[in-house]
N, C-alpha and C positions, 0 to 999 in steps of 0.2 A: 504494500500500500504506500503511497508516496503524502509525503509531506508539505502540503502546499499552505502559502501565506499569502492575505489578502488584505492588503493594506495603503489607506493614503498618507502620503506623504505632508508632511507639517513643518513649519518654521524651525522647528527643534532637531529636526532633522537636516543632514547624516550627525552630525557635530552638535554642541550649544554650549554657550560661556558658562560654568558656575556661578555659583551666587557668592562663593567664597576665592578670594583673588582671580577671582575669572578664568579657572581653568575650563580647557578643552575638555567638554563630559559627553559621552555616546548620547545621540538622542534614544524616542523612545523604539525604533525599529531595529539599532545595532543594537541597543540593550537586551532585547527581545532574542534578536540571534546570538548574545556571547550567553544566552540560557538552553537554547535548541537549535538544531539546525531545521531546514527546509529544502525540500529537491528543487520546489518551484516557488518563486515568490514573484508575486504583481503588485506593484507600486500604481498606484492608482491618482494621474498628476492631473491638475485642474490648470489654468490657464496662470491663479497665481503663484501656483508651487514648481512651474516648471525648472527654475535654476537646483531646486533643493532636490528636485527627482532628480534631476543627473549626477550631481553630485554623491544623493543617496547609491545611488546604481553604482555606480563608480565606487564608491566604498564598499560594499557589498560585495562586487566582484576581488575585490582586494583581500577582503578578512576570509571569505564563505568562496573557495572558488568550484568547490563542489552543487551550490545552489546556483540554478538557471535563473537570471532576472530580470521581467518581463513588463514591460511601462506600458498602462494604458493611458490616454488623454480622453478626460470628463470635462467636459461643461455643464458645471450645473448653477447657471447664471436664470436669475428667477422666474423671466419671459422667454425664456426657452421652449419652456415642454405646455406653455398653457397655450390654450384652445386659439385658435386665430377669428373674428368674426369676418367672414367677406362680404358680406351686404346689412344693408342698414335694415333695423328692427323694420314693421309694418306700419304703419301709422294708424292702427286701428281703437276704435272707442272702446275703451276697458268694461266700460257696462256691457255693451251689442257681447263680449266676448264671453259677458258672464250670464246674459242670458241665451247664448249659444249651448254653455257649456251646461246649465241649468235644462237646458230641452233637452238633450242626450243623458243627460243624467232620468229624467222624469222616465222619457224612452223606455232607457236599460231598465227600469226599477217596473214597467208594467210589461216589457215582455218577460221577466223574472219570474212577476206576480201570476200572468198566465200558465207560465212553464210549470211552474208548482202546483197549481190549481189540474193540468193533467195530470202532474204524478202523483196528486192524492187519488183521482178518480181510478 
């Protein structure tokens, strides 16, 4: 069974200063690998992480040269994935619509009442 890792990459990554005289400390994905290794790992880079994925990548291939490592590019920018409209609403009277929908409803509710009316007989 192989070993796969699925991860975006972050500011903290590959590297990050400490909080104490600013050492060079792993971030949290090299951290992750000086615990386990991985056959495959996917770095998962958005448009603002791309400097820190290559970088990640490149370190990775460095410490781990036994794990394959594979960079996908995500955009997940917020009007991306929503709905597009291509034409403008209908300009119709909110009432006309609700006594449209009020007939079709009266409708359904007395061929219903029929239907029932054979299935008791």
């Amino acid at each position: 069974m192989m070993d796969v890792l699925l991860t975006f990459t972050g500011f903290h990554d590959p590297y990050f200063k400490g909080l104490v005289d600013q050492e060079e400390q792993p971030g949290p994905i090299l951290s992750l690998l000086s615990t386990r290794s991985f056959d495959h790992i996917f770095l998962f880079d958005t448009p603002s992480t791309q400097r820190v994925t290559g970088e990640t990548k490149d370190a990775i291939a460095k410490i781990h040269r036994r794990s394959e490592v594979h960079v996908h590019e995500i955009n997940l920018a917020a009007g991306r994935y929503k709905q597009q409209i291509a034409e403008k609403a209908p300009d119709e009277d909110p009432a006309q619509f609700i006594r449209e929908t009020l007939a079709i409803k009266r409708e359904i509710e007395a061929r219903l009442e029929k239907l029932l009316k054979e299935i008791k007989q």
